[in-house]
C-alpha positions in Angstrom: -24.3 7.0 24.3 -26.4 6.3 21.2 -24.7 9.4 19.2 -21.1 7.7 20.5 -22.2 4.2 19.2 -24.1 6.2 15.2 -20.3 8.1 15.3 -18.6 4.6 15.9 -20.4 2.9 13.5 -20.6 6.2 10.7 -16.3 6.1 11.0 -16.1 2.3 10.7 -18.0 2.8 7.6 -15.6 5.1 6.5 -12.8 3.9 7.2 -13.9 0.0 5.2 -15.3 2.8 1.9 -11.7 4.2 1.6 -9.7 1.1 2.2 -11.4 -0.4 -1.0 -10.3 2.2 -3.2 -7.0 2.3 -2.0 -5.1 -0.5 -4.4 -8.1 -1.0 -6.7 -7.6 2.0 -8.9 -4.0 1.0 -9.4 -4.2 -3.2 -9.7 -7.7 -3.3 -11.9 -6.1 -1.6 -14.8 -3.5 -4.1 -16.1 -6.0 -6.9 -16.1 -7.5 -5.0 -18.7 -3.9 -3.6 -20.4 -3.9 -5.5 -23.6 -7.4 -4.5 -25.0 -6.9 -0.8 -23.7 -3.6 -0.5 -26.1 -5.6 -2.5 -28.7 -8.2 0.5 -28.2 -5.3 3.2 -28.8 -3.4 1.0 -31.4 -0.1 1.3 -29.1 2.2 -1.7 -27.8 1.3 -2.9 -24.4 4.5 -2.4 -23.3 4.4 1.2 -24.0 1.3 1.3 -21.2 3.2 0.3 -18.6 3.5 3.6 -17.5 0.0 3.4 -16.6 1.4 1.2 -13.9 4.1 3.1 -12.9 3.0 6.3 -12.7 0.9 5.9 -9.2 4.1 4.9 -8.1 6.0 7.6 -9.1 3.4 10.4 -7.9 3.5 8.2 -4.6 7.0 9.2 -4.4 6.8 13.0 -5.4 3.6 13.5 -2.9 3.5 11.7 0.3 6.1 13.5 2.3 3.8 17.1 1.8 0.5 15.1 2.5 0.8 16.3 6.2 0.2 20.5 4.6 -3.4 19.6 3.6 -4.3 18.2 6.9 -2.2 21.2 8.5 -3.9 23.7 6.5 -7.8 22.5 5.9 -8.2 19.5 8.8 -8.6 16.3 8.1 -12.0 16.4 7.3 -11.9 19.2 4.1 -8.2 17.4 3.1 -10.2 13.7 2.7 -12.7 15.2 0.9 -10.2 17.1 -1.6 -8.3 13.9 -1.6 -11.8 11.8 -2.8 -12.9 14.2 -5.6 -9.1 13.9 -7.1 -9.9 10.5 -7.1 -13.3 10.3 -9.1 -12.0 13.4 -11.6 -8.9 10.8 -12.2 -11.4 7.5 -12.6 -13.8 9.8 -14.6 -11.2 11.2 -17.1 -9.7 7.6 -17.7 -13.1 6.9 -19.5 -12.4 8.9 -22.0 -10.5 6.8 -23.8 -7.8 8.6 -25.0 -3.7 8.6 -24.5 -3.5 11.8 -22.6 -6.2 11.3 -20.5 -5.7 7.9 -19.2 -2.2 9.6 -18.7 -3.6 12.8 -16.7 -6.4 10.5 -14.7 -4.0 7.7 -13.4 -1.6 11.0 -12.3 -4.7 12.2 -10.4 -5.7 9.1 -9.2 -1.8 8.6 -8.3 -2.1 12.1 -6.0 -5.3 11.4 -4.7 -4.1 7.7 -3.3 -0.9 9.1 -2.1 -2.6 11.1 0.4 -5.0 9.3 1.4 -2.4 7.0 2.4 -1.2 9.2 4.8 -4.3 10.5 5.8 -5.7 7.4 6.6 -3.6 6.5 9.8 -4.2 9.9 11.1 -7.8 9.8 10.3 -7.4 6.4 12.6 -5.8 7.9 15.3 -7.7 11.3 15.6 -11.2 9.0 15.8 -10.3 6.1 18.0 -6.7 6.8 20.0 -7.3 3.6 21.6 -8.1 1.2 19.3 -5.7 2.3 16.9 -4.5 -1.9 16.2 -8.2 -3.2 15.5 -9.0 -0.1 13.1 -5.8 -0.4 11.3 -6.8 -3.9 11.1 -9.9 -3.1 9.4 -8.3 -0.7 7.2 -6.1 -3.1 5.8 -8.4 -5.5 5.6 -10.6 -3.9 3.2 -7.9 -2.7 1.2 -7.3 -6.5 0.2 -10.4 -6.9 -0.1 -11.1 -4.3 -2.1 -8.1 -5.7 -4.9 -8.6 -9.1 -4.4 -12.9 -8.5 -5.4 -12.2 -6.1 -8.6 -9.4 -8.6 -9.6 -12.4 -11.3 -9.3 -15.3 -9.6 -11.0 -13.0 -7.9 -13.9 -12.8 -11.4 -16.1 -16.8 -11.7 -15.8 -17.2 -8.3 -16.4 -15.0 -7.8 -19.3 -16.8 -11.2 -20.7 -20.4 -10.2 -20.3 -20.0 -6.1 -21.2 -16.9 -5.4 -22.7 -13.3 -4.2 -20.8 -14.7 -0.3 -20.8 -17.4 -1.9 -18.3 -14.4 -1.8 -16.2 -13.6 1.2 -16.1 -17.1 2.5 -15.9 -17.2 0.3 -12.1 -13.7 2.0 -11.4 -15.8 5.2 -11.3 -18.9 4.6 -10.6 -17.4 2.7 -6.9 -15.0 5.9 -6.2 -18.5 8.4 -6.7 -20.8 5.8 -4.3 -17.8 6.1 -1.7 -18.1 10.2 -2.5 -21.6 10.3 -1.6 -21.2 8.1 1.3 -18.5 10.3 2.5 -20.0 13.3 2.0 -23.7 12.0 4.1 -21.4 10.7 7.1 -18.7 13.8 7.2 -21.0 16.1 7.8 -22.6 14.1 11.1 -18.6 13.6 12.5 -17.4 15.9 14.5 -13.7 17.5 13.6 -11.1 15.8 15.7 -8.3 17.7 13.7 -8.7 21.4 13.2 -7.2 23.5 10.4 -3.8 25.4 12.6 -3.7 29.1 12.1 -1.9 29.8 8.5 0.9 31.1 10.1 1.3 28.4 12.3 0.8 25.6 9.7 3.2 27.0 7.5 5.7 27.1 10.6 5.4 23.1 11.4 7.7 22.2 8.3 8.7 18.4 7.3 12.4 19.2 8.1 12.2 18.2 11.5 10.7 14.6 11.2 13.4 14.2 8.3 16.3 15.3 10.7 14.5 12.8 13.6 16.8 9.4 13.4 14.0 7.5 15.0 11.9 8.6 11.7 14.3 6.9 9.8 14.0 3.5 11.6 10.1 3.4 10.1 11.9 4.9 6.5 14.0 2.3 6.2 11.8 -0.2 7.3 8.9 0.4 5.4 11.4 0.7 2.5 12.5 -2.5 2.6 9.1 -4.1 2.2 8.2 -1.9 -0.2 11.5 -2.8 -2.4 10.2 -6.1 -1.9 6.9 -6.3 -2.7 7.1 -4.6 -5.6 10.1 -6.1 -7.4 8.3 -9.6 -6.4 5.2 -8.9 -8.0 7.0 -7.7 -11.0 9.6 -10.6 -11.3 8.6 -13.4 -9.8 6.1 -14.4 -12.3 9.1 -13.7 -15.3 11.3 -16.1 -12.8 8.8 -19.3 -12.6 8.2 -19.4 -16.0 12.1 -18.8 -16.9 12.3 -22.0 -14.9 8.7 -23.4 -17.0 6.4 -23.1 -14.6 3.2 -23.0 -16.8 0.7 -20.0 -17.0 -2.3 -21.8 -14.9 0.4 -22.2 -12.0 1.8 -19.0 -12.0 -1.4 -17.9 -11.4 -2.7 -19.8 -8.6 0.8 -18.9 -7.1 0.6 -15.5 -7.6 -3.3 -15.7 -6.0 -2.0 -17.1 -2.9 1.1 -14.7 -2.8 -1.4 -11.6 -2.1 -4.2 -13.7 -0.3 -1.1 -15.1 2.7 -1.4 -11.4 3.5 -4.9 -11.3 5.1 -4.4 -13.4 8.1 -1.3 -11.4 9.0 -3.3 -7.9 8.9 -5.9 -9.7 10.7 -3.5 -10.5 13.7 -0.5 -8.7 13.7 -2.2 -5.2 14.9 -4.1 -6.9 17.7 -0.7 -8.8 18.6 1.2 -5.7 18.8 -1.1 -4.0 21.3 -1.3 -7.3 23.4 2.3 -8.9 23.7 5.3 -8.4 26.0 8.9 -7.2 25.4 9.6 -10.8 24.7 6.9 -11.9 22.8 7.6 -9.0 20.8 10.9 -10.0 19.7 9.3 -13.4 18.8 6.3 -11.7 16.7 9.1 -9.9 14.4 11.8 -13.1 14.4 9.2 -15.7 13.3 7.8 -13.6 10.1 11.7 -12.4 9.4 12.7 -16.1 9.5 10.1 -16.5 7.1 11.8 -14.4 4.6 15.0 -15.0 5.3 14.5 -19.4 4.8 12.5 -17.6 1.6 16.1 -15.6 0.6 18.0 -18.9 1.2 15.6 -21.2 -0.9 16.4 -18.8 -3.9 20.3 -20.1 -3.7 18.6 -23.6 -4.8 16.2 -21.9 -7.7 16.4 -24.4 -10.6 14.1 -26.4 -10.4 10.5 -26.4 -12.0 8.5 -27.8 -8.9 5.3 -26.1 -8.3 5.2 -27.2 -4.8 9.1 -25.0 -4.3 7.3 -22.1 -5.9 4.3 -21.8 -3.8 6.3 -22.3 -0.9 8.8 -19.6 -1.5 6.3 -17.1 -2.4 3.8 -18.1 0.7 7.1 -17.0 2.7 7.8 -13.9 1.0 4.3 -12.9 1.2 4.2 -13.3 4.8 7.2 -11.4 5.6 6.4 -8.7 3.4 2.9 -8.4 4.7 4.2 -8.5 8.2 6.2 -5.9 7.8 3.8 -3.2 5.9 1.3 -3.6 8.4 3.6 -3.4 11.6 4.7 0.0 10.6 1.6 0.5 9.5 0.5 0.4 12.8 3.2 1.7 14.7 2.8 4.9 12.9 -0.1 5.5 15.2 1.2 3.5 18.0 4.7 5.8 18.4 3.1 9.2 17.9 1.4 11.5 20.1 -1.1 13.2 17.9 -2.6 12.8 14.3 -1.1 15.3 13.0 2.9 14.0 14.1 1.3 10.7 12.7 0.6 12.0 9.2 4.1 13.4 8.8 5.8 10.3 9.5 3.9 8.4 7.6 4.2 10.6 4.6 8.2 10.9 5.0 8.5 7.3 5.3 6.0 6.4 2.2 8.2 9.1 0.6 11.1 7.0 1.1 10.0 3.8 1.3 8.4 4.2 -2.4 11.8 6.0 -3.5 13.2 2.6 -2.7 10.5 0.3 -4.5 11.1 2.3 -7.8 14.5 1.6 -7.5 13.7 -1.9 -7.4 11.8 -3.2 -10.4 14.8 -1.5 -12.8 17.7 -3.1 -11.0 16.2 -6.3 -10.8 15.5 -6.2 -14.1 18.9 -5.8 -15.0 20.3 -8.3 -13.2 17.7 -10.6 -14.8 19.2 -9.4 -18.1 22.8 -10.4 -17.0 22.2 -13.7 -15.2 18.5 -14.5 -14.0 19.7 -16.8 -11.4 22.7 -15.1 -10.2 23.9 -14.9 -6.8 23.8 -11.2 -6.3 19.9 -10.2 -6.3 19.8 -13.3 -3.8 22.0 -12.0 -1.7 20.2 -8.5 -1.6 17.3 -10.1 -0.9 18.7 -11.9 2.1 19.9 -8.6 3.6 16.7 -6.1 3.0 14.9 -9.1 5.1 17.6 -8.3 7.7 18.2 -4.7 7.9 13.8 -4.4 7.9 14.4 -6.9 11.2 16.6 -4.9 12.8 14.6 -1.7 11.7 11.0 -3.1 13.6 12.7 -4.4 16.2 14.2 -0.9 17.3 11.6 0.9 16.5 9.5 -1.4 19.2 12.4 0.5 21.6 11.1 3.5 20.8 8.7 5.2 23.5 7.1 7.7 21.1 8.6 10.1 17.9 7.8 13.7 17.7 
């Protein structure tokens, strides 16, 4: 009972380690944007690759994360996954072009599968408490942003911006060493398959499964969302002169609304009925789509419209990441069905959100209050309503 309770506690651990290098990486680095192209006597602008290249490896990697899990286990494929990760945070301090370049593609890699690992390290570990883990997870992943996004103005005041990415890589090789101590005391809950047989479990057949699609689409739509949001939103308040201070504050509040609903919603989907089911999906959805309608009625400089409309955007998208978050382990049957859907519906889902930055940004360019980026807003809240509340139909994908 006292090795159970060490294992329990050793995997918690873990699991609260990884989440905080999950989004940090990736967030931390623009704070810091305009000194490092001062550094390499480039525009900013020109760095903003830096930002979308995660994204980009994101979309090229997450539907083959499930091989490495096939192939090694889950256990050798995390640890692969975490030395990617400190090579990438290690080469971007060398302070150069091409190897800020080559470590944010690492780092890109490296994050894409642990993002799938992650829910099938969840399920493989503790099958029953899949909500409260996920929970946790997610927690600390906001946590883990939201604290570098803290200390990085201190830091960069007191030592210098490089300070920065000296903690960037010194965090990712504490969380190495820490992972390395508690693998080796876990036992393996997913085995390598034989070669033959790994090779013959291909991604086809999830792609061909039209229940995979619900949690593609759905997990698209928030992703679309949340990151055509983040990019735009601030460019809309101040088109409409909100000042710099309070598109701040709203921006702060945008990605802090989302740690109550990771807090509640796993717990909530293991607990409620049919009915209260329907009621946990329509009552975040209305919150986007009162959030869609307010953006008919934009023109106006009001701080107080503002902070509403982004404190309803922020709870419907972080409603929805974390409910399919969660129902990737909830609807499969082992980890290893569990990685393969979430890496085919990260794949798509992030093949979406790169799509929508660009035409956003368009449209900004040809009216930035016109009627048609409204009205796709309005209906990505209502096809990702329709999408979670069929795939709460679904008994179980495989």
């Amino acid at each position: 009972m006292a090795k159970k309770i060490e294992h329990t506690t050793e995997i918690l651990l873990v699991v609260l380690a990884i989440g905080i290098l999950m989004r940090s990486p990736i967030t931390t680095l623009p704070l810091v944007l305009t000194q490092l192209a001062q550094h390499l006597t480039v525009s900013t602008g020109s760095l903003g690759i830096l930002t979308t290249l995660p994204l980009v490896m994101f979309l090229l990697f997450s539907n083959f994360a499930a091989l490495p899990l096939a192939k090694w286990g889950i256990k050798p494929a995390m640890t692969v996954a975490l030395i990617l990760l400190l090579v990438g945070s290690a080469l971007r301090m060398v302070i150069t072009l091409p190897t800020m370049l080559l470590g944010t593609i690492l780092i890109g890699i490296s994050i894409a599968h642990l993002n799938v690992f992650m829910p099938a390290f969840i399920k493989a570990y503790f099958p029953l408490k899949i909500a409260l883990y996920t929970t946790l997870y997610s927690f600390s992943m906001n946590l883990g942003s939201a604290g570098f996004n803290l200390v990085t103005a201190p830091v960069v005041t007191h030592w210098g911006w490089q300070a920065i990415l000296l903690i960037l890589t010194v965090v990712p090789l504490l969380v190495m060493i820490f992972w390395g101590l508690m693998s080796h005391h876990l036992p393996e809950k997913m085995k390598a398959l034989p070669a033959n047989q790994a090779v013959r479990t291909p991604h086809r057949s999830i792609w061909t499964n039209p229940h995979a699609w619900l949690f593609l689409v759905t997990f698209g739509c928030q992703s679309l969302l949340n990151y055509t949001m983040a990019a735009w939103f601030p460019v809309l308040m101040g088109y409409h002169h909100l000042s710099a201070g309070h598109i701040g504050f709203i921006m702060a509040v945008y990605s802090l609304v989302g740690i109550p609903v990771y807090i509640l919603t796993p717990h909530l989907l293991m607990e409620l009925g049919k009915t209260g089911l329907k009621v946990l999906v329509a009552i975040p959805g209305a919150c986007g789509i009162i959030a869609g309608l307010m953006l008919f009625f934009q023109n106006t400089a009001s701080f107080g419209f503002w902070l509403t409309e982004n404190i309803l955007v922020g709870i419907a998208i972080s409603f929805f990441f974390i409910y399919t978050t969660t129902m990737f382990g909830l609807k499969t049957d082992d980890p290893l069905t569990t990685a393969r859907l979430s890496g085919m519906a990260q794949a798509g889902g992030y093949f979406m959100a790169a799509l929508g930055p660009s035409l956003y940004g368009w449209a900004f360019r040809v009216n930035p209050t016109g009627l048609p980026q409204n009205f796709v807003y309005v209906g990505l809240i209502v096809v990702a309503i329709i999408g979670a509340l069929r795939i709460q139909r679904l008994t179980k994908v495989h």
